[in-house]
C-alpha positions as CSV (number, residue, x, y, z in Angstrom):
1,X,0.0,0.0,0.0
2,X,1.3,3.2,-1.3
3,X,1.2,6.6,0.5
4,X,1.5,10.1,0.1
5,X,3.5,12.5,3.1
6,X,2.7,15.9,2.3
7,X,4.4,19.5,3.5
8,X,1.1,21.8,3.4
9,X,1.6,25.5,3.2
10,X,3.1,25.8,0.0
11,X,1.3,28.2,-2.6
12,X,1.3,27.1,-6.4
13,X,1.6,28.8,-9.5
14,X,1.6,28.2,-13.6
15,X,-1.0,26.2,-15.5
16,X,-2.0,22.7,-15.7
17,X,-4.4,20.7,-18.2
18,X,-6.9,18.5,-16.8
19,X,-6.9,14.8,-17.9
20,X,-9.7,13.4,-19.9
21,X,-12.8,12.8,-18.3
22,X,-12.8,9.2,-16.3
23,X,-16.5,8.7,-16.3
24,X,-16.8,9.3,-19.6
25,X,-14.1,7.2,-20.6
26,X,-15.3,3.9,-19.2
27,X,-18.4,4.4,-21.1
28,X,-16.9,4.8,-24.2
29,X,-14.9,1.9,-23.9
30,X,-17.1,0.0,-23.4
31,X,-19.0,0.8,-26.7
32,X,-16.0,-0.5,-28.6
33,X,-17.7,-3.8,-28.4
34,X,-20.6,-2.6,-30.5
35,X,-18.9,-3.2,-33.8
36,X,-15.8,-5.4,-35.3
37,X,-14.9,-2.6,-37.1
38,X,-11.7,-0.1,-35.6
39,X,-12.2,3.2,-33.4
40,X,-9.7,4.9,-32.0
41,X,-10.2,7.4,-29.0
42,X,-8.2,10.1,-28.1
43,X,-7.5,11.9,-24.7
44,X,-8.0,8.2,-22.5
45,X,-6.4,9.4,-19.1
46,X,-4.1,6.9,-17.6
47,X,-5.7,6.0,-14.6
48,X,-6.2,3.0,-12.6
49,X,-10.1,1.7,-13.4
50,X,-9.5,3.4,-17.4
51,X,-6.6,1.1,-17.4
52,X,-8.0,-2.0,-16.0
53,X,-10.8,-1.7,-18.3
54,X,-8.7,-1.8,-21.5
55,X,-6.9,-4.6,-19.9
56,X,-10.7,-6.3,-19.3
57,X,-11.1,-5.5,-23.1
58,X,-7.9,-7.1,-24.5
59,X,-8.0,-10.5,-22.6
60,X,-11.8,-10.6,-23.5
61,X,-10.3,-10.5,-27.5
62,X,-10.7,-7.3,-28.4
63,X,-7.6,-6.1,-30.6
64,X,-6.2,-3.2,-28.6
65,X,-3.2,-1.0,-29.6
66,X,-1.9,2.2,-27.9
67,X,-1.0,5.4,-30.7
68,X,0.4,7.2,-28.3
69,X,0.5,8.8,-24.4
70,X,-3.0,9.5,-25.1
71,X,-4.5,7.6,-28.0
72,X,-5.6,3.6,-28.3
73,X,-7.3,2.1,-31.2
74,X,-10.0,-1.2,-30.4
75,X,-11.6,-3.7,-33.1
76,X,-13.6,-6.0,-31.6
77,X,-14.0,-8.5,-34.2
78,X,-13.3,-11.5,-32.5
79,X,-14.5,-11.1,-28.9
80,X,-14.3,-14.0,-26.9
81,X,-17.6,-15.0,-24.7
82,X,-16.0,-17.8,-23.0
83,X,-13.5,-15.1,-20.9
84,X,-16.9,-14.0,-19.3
85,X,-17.2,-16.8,-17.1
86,X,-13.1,-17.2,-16.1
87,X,-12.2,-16.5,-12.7
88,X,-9.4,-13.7,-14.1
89,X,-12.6,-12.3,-15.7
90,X,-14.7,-12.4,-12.2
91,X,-11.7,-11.2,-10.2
92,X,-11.1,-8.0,-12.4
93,X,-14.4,-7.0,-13.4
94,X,-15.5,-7.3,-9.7
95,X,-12.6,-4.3,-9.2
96,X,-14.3,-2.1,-11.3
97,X,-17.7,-0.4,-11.3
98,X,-17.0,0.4,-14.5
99,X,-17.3,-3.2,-15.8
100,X,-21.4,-3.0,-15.4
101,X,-21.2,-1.1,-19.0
102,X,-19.5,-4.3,-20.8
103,X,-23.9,-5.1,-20.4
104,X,-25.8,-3.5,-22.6
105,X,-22.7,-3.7,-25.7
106,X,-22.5,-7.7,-25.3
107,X,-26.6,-8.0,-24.9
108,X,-27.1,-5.4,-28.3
109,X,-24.5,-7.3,-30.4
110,X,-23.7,-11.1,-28.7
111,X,-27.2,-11.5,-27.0
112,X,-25.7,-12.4,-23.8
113,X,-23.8,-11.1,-20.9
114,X,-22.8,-12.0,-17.7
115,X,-21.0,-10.1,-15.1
116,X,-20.1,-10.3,-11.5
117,X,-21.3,-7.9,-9.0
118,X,-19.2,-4.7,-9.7
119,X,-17.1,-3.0,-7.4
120,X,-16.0,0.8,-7.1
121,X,-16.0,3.6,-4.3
122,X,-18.0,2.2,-0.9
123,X,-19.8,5.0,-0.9
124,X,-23.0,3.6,0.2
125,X,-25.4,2.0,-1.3
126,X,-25.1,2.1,-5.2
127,X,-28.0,-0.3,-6.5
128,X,-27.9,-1.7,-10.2
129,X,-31.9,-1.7,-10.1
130,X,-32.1,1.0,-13.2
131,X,-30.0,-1.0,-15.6
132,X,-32.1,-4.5,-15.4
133,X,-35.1,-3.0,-15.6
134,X,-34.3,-1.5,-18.6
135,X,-32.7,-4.5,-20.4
136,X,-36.0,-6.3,-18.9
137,X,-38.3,-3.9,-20.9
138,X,-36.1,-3.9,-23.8
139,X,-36.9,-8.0,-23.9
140,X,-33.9,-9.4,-21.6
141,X,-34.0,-11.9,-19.0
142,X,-31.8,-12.2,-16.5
143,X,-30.7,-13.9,-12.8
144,X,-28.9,-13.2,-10.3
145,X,-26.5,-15.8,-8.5
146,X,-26.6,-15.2,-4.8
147,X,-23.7,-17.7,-4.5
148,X,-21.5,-16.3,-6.7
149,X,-23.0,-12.3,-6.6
150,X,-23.4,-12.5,-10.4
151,X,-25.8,-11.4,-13.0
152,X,-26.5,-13.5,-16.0
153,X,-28.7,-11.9,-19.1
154,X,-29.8,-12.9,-22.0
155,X,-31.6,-11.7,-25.0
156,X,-32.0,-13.6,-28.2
157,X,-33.8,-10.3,-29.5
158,X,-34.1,-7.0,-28.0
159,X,-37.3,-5.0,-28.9
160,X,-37.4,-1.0,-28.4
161,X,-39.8,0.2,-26.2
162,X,-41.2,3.3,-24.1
163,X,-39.4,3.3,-20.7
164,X,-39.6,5.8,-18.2
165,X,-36.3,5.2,-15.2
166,X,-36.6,5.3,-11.8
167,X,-33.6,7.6,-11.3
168,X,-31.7,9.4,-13.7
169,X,-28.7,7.1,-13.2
170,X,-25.9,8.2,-15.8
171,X,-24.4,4.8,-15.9
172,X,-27.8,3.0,-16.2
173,X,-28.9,5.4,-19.0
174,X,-25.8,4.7,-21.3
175,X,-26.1,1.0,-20.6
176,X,-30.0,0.8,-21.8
177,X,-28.9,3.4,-24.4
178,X,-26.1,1.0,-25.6
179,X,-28.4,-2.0,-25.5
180,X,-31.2,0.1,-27.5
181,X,-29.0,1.0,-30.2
182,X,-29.4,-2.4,-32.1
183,X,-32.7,-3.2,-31.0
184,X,-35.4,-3.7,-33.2
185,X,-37.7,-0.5,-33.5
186,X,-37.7,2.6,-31.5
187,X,-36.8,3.2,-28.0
188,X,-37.8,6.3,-26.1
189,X,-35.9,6.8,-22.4
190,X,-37.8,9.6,-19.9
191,X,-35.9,10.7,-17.0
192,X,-32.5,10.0,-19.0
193,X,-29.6,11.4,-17.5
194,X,-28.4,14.3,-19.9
195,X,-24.6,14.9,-18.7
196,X,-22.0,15.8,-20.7
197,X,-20.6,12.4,-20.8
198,X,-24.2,10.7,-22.1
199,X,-24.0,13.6,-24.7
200,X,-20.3,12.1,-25.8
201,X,-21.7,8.5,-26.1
202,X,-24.4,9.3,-28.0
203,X,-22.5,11.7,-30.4
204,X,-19.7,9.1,-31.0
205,X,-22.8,6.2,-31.6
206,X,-24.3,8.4,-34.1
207,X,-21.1,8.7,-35.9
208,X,-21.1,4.8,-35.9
209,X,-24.6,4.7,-37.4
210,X,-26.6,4.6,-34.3
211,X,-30.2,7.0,-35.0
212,X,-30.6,8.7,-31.7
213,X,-33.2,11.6,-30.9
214,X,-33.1,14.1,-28.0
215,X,-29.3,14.6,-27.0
216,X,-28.6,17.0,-24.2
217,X,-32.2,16.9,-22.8
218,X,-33.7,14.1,-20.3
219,X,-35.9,12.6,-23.7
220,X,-33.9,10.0,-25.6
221,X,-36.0,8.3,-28.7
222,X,-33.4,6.1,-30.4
223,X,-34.5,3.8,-33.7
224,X,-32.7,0.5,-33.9
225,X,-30.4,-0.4,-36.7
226,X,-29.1,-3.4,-37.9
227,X,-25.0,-2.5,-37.4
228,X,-22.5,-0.3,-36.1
229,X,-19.6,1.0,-37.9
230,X,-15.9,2.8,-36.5
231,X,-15.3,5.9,-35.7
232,X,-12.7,7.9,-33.8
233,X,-14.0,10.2,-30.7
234,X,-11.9,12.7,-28.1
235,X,-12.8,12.5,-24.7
236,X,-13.6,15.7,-22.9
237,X,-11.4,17.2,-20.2
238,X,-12.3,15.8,-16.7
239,X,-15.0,19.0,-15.0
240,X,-14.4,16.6,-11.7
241,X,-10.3,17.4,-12.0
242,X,-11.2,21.0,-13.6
243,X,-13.2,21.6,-9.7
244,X,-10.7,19.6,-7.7
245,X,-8.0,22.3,-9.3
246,X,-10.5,25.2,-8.5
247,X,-10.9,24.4,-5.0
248,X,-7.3,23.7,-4.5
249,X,-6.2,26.8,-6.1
250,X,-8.5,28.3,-3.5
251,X,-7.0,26.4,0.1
252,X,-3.7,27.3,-0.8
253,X,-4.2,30.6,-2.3
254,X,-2.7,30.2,-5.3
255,X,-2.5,31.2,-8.8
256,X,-3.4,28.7,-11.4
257,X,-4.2,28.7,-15.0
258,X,-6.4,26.0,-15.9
259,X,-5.4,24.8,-19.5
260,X,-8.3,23.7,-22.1
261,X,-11.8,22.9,-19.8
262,X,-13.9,22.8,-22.7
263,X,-15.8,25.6,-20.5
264,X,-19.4,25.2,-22.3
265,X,-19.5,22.0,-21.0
266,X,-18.7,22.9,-17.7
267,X,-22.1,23.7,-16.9
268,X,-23.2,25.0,-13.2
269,X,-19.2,24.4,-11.6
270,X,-17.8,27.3,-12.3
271,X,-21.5,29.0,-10.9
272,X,-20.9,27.3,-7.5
273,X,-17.6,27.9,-6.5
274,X,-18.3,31.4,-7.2
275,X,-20.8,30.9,-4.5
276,X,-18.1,30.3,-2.3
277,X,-16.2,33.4,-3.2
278,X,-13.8,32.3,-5.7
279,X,-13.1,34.3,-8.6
280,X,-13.0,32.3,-12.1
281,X,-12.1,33.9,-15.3
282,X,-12.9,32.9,-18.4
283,X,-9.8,32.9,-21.1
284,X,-11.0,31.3,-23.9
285,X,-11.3,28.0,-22.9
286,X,-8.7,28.6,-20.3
287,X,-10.1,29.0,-16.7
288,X,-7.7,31.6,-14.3
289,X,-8.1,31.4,-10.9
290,X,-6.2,34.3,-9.2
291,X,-4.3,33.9,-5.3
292,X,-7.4,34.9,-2.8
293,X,-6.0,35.5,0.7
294,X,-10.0,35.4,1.6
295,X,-13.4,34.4,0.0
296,X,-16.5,35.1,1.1
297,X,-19.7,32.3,1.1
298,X,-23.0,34.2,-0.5
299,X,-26.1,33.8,1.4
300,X,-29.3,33.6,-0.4
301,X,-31.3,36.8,-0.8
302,X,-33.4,36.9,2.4
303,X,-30.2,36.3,4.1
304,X,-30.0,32.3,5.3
305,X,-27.1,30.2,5.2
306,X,-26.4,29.2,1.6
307,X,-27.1,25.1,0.7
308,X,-25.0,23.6,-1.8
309,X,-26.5,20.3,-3.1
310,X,-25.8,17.6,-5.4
311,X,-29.0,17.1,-8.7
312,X,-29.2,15.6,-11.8
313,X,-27.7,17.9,-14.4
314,X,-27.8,20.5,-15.3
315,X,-27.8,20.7,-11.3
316,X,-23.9,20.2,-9.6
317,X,-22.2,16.7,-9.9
318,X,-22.3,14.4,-6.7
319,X,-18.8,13.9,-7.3
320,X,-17.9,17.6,-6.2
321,X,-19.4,17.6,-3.2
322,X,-16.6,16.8,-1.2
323,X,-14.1,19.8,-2.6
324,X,-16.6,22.3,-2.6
325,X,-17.3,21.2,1.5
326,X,-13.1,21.0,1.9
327,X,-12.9,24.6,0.1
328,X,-15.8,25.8,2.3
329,X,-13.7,25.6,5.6
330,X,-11.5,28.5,4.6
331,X,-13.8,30.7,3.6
332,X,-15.6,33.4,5.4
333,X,-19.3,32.5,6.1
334,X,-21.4,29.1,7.0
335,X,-22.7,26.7,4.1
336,X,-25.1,23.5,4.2
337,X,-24.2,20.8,2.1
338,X,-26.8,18.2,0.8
339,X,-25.1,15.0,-0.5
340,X,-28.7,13.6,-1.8
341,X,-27.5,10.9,-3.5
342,X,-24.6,8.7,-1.6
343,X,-25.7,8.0,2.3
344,X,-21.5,7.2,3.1
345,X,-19.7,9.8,0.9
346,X,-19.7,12.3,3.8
347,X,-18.3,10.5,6.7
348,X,-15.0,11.8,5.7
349,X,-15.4,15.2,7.3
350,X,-14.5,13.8,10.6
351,X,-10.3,13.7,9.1
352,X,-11.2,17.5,8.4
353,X,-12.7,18.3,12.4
354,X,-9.1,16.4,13.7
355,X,-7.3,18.6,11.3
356,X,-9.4,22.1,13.1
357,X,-12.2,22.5,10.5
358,X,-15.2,23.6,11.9
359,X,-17.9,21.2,10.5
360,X,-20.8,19.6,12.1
361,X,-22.5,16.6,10.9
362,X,-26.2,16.7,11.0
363,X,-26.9,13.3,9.4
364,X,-25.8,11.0,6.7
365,X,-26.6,13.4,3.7
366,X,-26.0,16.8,5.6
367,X,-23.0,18.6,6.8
368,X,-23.0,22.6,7.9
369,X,-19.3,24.3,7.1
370,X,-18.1,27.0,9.2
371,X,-15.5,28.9,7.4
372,X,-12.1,29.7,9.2
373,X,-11.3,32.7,7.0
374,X,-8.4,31.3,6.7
375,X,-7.4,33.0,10.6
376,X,-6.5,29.7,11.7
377,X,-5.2,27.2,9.4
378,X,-5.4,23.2,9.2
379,X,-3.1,21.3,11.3
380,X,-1.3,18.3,9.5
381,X,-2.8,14.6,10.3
382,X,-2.1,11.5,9.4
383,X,-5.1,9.4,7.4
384,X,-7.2,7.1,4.4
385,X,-8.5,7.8,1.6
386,X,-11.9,6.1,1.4
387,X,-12.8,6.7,-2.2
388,X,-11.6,8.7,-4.9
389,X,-13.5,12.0,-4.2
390,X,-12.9,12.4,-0.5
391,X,-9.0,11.1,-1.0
392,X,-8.7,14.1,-3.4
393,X,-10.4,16.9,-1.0
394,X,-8.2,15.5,2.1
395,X,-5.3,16.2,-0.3
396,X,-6.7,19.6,-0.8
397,X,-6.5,20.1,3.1
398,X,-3.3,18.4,4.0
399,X,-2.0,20.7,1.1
400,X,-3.3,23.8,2.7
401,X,-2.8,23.1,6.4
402,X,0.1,23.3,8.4
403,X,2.8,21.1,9.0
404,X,3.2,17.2,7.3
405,X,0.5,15.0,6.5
406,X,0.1,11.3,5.6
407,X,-2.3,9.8,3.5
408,X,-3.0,6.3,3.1
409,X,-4.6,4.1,0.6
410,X,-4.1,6.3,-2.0
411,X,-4.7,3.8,-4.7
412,X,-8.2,5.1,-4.4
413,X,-6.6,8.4,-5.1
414,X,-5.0,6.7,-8.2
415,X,-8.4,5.4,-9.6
416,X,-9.4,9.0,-10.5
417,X,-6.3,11.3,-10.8
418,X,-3.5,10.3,-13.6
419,X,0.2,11.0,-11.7
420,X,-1.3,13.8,-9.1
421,X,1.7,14.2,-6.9
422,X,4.1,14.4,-10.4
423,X,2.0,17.2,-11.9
424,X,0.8,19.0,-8.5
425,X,4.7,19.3,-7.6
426,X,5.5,20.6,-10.7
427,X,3.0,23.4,-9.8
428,X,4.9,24.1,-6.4
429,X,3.3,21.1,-4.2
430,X,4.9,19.0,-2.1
431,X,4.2,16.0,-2.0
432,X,6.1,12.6,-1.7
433,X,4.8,9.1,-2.9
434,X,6.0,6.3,-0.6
């Protein structure tokens, strides 16, 4: 197990460029098995679960060949079903949350699928409920072995059909929108998720021959085809790195120029840190974030603590929650944040209150932040990351605060954040991987 010791206190300057974005990575990987034909995608970020899914990909036979730092070409036209039920197959894809999306590719092409129980950030509890029922409406059948905790489905022919979801689950949409692409007649999805990374999929499908209806909004008609063809695709940057940099620019009152964010896309992130205080500038597609030796939280209009919460977009990405709370203990002013979705992801704070952050925890989903003003800074700690988001804000803190910090388990770190410490101390950091 691999660790990080930081020295906090250090301020940063110059420019960095966020990776590509991890979330929508694995789902476009995993659309590679849609067709035998070649497509190459650019801007993959070397992380751990992108990694271990192209690893998933080759050993299930899919022809995979890196371009260069950032580019890998797939044909997947000789894909072998057998690997599915191999224990190296079980043991990897249980690793990865991302493997659930191998699905709705093997059901639309192969008829067939069957993959373990995936794993992921224990975060709380992250049900799979969305996905089956879709495959179930789109014709699928499927069981789940209690002794093995594995999912077998099969479908000898999917039929489109009118499907409303219980949630607007991003990685249940672009499963049943992968498994609807080749389905015979028309498929229309309410309450679809509509991020940025659902908008990618379904741009690169079109290219590929896919007929799909309604990108951007929560309305997704798609008409069936017979085939899929290649394509090549870019990956956005990552807006989860782009508001990790944000809110450590912020703690250690620096001066950073945020290369290439694809700002459009960005949506309402740039909106809530400026809630905090923070001033963003727009250059280009640049973001600047100038040194702030204090930022003030807004309140709302009749004057009531401001509450910062987690929505389907166009509404703020659970995964920021935990930055925007870390950034909120430095600035001046009180702020509620409402992690609605994830019952665990909070539980973190309580590394924060032994490092002198004012925070109370009102329940599972509800934490109040009481700004230090940056009067009294962190103290160093030693700790664990427990999942990707939280590792990163407690390297936020242990960055800002005083003295050396330790943290542990940063695999989990390493899931979501390609070489960190390397890029971060090129900035000015320190920070030393042991």
């Amino acid at each position: 197990m691999s660790k990080f010791v930081i020295e906090g206190g250090k301020r940063l300057s110059g420019e960095i460029t966020p990776q590509g974005a991890k979330n929508e990575a694995l789902q476009i990987l995993c659309a590679v098995l849609l067709t035998p034909e070649k497509i190459t995608i650019e801007n993959i970020p070397a992380i751990r679960d992108v990694m271990k899914l192209i690893e998933l990909l080759d050993e299930l036979g899919v022809k995979v060949e890196q371009v260069d730092d950032k580019t890998w070409s797939f044909r997947a036209d000789q894909v072998n079903l057998d690997y599915l039920r191999s224990d190296a197959f079980y043991t990897k894809s249980t690793e990865l949350r991302g493997s659930v999306m191998l699905v709705g590719p093997l059901l639309a092409r192969f008829g067939k699928a069957f993959i373990p129980k995936p794993g992921g950030d224990k975060i709380g509890r992250r049900r799979l409920d969305t996905h089956f029922i879709g495959f179930q409406m789109l014709g699928a059948t499927f069981e789940f072995n209690v002794k093995r905790s594995c999912f077998e489905v099969e479908a000898p022919s999917l039929q489109g059909r009118k499907m409303l979801l219980d949630e607007a689950s991003v990685t249940g949409t672009a499963n049943i929108i992968m498994a609807a692409v080749m389905a015979k007649g028309t498929t229309t999805i309410y309450n679809a998720a509509c991020e940025p990374y659902i908008q990618q999929l379904c741009k690169m499908l079109v290219r590929m021959g896919a007929k799909i209806e309604g990108i951007a909004s929560n309305l997704l008609t798609i008409h069936g085809v017979e085939q899929l063809g290649g394509t090549d695709h870019r990956i956005l940057p990552d807006m989860i790195e782009i508001g990790s940099f944000i809110g450590m620019a912020a703690m250690t009152r620096s001066d950073l120029l945020i290369k290439d964010v694809a700002y459009d896309e960005l949506g309402i992130i740039p909106v809530s840190f400026k809630r905090l205080g923070i001033r963003l500038e727009r250059r280009g597609e640049d973001l600047y974030v100038p040194a702030m030796d204090h930022y003030q939280i807004e309140t709302f209009i009749d004057g009531a603590i401001m509450t910062i919460a987690d929505a389907p977009w166009p509404g703020l990405t659970p995964d920021l929650l935990s930055v925007i709370l870390v950034t909120a203990t430095q600035a001046r002013g009180s702020v509620l944040i409402h992690q609605k979705m994830f019952e665990s992801r909070l539980f973190f704070v309580d590394k924060l209150i032994d490092m002198g952050a004012q925070i109370i925890l009102c329940d599972p989903h509800r934490a109040t932040v009481i700004g230090l003003d940056n009067a009294m800074q962190l103290r160093g700690t030693t700790m664990s990351s427990p999942d990707i988001r939280a590792g990163v804000a407690l390297l936020i803190a242990a960055m800002s605060a005083e003295g050396t910090s330790i943290i542990h388990n940063i695999e989990q770190i390493d899931r979501g954040y390609e070489r960190i410490d390397e890029r971060l101390n090129r900035l000015g950091a320190s920070i030393v991987r042991e």
